[in-house]
N, C-alpha and C positions, 0 to 999 in steps of 0.2 A: 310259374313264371309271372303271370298278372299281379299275383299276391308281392313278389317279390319286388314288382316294377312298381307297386303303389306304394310299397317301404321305401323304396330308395326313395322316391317323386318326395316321400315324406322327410326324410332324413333331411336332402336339401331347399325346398320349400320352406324358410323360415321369415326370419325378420330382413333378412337380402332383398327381397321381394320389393319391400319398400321406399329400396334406392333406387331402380329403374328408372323413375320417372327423371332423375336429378341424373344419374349414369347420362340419359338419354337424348339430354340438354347439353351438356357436357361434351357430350361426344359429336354429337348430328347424327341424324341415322345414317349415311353413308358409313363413319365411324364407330357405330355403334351397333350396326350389322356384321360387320365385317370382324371388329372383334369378339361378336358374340357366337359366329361362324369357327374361329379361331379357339373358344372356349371349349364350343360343344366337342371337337375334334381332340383338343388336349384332355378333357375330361373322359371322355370315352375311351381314348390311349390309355391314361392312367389304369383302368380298371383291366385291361389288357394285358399290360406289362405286370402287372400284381397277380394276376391268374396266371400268366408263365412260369412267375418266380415261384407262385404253388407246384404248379408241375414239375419243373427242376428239384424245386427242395424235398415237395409233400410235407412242407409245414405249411403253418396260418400265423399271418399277423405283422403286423410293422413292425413290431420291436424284435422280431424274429428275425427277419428279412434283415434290421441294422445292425445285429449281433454277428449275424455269419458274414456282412458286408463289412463292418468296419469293429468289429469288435464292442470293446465298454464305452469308448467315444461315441460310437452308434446309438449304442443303446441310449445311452444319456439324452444326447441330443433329440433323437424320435420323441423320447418322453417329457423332454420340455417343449419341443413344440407342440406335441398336443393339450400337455398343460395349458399352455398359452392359449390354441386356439378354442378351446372349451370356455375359458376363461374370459375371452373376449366377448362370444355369447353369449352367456350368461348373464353379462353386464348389459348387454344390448335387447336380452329378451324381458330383465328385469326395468330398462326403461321403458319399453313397449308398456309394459305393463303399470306401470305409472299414466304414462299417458293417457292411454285407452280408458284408463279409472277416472283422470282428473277433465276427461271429456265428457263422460258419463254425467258427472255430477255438477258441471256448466250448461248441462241442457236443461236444466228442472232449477236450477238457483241461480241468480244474478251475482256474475262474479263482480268480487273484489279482493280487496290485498290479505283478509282475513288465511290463516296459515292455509284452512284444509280447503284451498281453492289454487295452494303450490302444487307444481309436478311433483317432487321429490317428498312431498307427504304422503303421496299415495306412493311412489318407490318403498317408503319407509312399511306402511303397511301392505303393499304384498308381499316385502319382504319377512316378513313376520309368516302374513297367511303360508303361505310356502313354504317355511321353514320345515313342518313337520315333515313332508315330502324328501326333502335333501336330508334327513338321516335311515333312510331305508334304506335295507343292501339289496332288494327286490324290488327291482319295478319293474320285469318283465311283460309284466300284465300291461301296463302302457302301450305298448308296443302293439297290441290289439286295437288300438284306438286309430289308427294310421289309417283307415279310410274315414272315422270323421275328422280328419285334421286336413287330407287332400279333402273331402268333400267342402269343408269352412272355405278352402283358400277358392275354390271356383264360384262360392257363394261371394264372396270378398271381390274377384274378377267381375263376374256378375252383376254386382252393385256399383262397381265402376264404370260400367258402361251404360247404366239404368242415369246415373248422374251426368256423362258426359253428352248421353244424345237428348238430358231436359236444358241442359247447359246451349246447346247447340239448338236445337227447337228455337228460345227464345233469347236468340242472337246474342248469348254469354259468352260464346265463344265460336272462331274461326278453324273448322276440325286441320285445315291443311294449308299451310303456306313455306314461303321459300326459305325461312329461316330455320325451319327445322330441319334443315338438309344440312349442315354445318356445322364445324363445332363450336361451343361458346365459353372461349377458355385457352387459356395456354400452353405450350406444350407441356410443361410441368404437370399443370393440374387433369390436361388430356391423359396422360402416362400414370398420374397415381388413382385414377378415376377407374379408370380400364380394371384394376385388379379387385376394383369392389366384383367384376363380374364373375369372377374368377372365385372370389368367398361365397359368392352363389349358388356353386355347383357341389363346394364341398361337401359329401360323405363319406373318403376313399376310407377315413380310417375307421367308419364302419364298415368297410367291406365283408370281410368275414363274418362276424354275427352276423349279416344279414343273408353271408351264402350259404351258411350251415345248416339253413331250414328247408334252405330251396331243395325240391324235387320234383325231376330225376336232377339231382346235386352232381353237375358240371363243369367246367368250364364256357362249355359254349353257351348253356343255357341261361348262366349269368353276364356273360357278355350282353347276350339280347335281351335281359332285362333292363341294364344297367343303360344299354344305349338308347332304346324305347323313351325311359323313362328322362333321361339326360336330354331327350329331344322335344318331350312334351312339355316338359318343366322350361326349356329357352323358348318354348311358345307361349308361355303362360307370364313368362320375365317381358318376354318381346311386345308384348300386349298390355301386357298395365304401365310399360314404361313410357307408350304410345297414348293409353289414355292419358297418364298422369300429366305427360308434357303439354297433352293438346287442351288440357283441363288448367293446367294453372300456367301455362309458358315459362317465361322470363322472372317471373317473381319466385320460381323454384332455387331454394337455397339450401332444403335441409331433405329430410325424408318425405312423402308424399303424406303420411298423416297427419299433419302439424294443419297441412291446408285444409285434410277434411276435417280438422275437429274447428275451425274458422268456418268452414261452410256449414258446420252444424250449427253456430252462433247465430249465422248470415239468416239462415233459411229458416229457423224454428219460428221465427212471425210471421212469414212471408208463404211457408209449403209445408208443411205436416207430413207430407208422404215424403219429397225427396230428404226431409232432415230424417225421416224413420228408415228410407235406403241408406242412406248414411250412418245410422248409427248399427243398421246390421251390419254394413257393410265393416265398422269398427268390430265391434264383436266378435265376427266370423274370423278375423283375424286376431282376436284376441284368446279365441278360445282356441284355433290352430299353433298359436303360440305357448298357450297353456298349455299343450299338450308334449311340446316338445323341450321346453324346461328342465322339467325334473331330469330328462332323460341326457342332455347338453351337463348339465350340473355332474349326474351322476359319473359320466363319461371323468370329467375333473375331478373328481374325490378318487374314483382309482388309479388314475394313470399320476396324480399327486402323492399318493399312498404310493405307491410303487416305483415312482419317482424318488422320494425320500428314503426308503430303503435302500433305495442302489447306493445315495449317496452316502447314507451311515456306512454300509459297508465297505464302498471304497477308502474313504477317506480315517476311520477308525478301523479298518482292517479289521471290520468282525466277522471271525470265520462261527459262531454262532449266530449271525445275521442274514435269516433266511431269505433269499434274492428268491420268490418262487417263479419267476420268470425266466428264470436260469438254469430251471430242470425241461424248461419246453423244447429243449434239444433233442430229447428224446422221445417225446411225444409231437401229437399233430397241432393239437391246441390246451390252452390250461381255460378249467372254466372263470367267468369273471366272480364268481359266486367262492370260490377256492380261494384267488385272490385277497377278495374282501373278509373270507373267514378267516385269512390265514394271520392277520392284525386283532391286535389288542382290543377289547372294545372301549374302555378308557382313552388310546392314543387315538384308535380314530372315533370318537366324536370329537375329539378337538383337533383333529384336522381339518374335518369337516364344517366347523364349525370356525375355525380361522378362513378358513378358505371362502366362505359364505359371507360372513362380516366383508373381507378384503371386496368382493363381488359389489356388496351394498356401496360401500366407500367409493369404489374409481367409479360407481354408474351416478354417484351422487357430485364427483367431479367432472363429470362431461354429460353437458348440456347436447351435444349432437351427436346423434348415433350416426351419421354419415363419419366422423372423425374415426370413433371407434372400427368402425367396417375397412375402412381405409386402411388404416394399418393394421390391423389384423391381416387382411387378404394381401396386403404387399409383402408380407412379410412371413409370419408362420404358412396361412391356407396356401400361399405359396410354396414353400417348402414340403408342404406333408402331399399337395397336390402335383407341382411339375419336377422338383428336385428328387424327391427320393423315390418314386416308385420307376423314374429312370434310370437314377442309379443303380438300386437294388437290379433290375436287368441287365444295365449293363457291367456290373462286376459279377454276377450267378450266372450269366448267360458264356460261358465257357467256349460253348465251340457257334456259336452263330459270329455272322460275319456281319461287320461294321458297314459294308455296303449294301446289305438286304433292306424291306422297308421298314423294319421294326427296327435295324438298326440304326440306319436315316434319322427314322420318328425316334427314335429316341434322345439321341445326341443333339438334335435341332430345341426339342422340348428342353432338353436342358439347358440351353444356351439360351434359350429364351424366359427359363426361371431365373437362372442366375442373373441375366440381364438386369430383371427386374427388381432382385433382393438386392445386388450392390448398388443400384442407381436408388 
């Protein structure tokens, strides 16, 4: 169960992290308590209702659960929203990685307009470095790495609070006053702000993989991973969102590393040690994020791979167009290793391979990863997190009663996903 609760902490501990500070500004922490309160409770739900629909069905997996709930339309739809939301990731953890690079390389050389001192040159070369990674159909071994990727991000915590209380010492900064109690923002941008927190929590549609190791392999057992871990990770959110506001206030407009690679400029004549906290402090998150890439990517080459097949066969009615997601009716789960064997090697490297270019391309059109996280989270991580694992309960859930608490929580979570995809 530990093992299991530092996967998940891992799974969603990514480049989300980042936005708190600006979430948190945005919101006031009255507001920004209170829907983080509201998160933890619907995330936790989510993983609840999805181990139901295991019990009723004694299958695994989203695409399973939209198959017997709504048929081919199901299916489709689950598998473009995870398209999408891998896909937005992806683009988000390959400008991290730009970033973090082109900070790196402003500590030791005096910038100017010269090219390899742009963000998006070093976008351009880790997208290369990386590259070899995104055509592996194995990268299970990754997955072993999930205690130094949580250990990076509390090292990254760590370092943010080593910088806010030298900031505070000498009077850089005021840790507590009344305007952080507020929001600072309109109700529009309060409403599509809120659902960055909500992209934060996401892992539901690794659920599976990640309970099929757990032992003794439960339901309940993974409930109490899942919610453990859902509760230390909004501690971990709630805490950098709190330095990060009380560390730059009102000049927060984008993600919180834009300001530390500026305080790394500020301080490198002025303090040799907090610009050296600073730059572990980049790192630690850069190498937490490195580890979680390939594995965000790979997630997107299969669920695309297998996305494209459904629709040749629909749509060409090829009854020699193997759907292998199609035979999981009669089994519990299909391996992702099946999956990926069961394609061309020729069609998928250049799936893979369009898909990865496409990646490079929109991260090279959007300058603010807070835009990216925005609608992503409004939108897919919403759907794959409050819409459908309610649904999928409440059309499998046969004889429970609409007035129980699961049926309550359910019906209320969905009206408040939906809420937020049509607005």
């Amino acid at each position: 169960v530990s093992s299991t609760m530092i996967t998940i902490m891992k799974a969603m501990i990514g480049c989300g992290i980042l936005n708190h500070p600006l979430i948190f500004r945005t919101l006031g922490a009255y507001s920004y308590f209170a829907v983080l309160a509201v998160t933890l409770f619907i995330s936790s739900m989510s993983i609840v209702f999805l181990m139901k629909c295991k019990e009723i069905t004694q299958r695994y997996g989203y695409s399973m659960y939209a198959k017997l709930t709504f048929g081919s339309f199901g299916t489709f739809m689950m598998k473009f929203a995870i398209v999408m939301l891998t896909f937005g990731c992806s683009c988000i953890y390959l400008r991290i990685f730009g970033d973090v690079c082109q900070s790196l390389v402003t500590l030791f050389l005096e910038k100017s307009d010269k090219f390899y001192f742009q963000n998006n040159f070093y976008v351009i070369v880790v997208f290369f470095v990386l590259m070899p990674l995104m055509f592996k159909d194995d990268i299970a071994a990754l997955k072993k790495f999930s205690f130094i990727g949580v250990l990076a991000v509390f090292i990254f915590l760590g370092s943010m609070v080593i910088v806010c209380i030298y900031k505070f010492i000498n009077n850089e900064i005021a840790p507590f006053s009344q305007d952080m109690l507020y929001p600072d923002g309109n109700k529009l941008q309060i409403f599509a702000t809120a659902t960055a927190l909500l992209d934060s929590f996401t892992f539901q549609m690794n659920t599976f993989p990640i309970y099929l190791p757990l032992k003794p392999r439960n339901s309940k057992n993974m409930i109490k991973a899942s919610t453990t871990a859902i509760i230390l990770t909004g501690i971990v959110y709630a805490l950098t969102g709190i330095l990060g506001f009380t560390m730059y206030r009102r000049k927060l407009d984008n993600v919180v590393l834009v300001y530390f690679k500026e305080d790394v400029l500020l301080y490198k004549s002025k303090n040799i040690y907090i610009t050296a906290v600073l730059m572990v402090c980049m790192v630690a998150f850069f190498i937490s994020a490195l580890l979680s890439m390939p594995i965000i990517f790979f997630a997107l080459k299969k669920n695309l791979i297998t996305l494209l097949q459904f629709i040749k066969k629909k749509i060409f009615n090829r009854k020699d167009s193997k759907d292998i997601e199609e035979k999981t009716l009669a089994v519990s789960m299909v391996n992702t290793q099946v999956i990926m064997g069961s394609v061309g090697g020729g069609y998928k490297y250049l799936i893979t391979f369009i898909a990865y270019c496409s990646v490079l391309f929109c991260t090279l059109c959007v300058d603010k990863i807070i835009t990216i996280n925005n609608i992503v989270g409004a939108t897919v991580t919403n759907f794959i997190t409050m819409i459908a694992p309610t649904l999928f309960f409440m059309k499998l859930n046969k004889d429970g009663s609409c007035c129980s608490f699961f049926g309550l929580s359910s019906r209320l979570i969905f009206l408040i996903g939906f809420g937020i995809l049509s607005t």
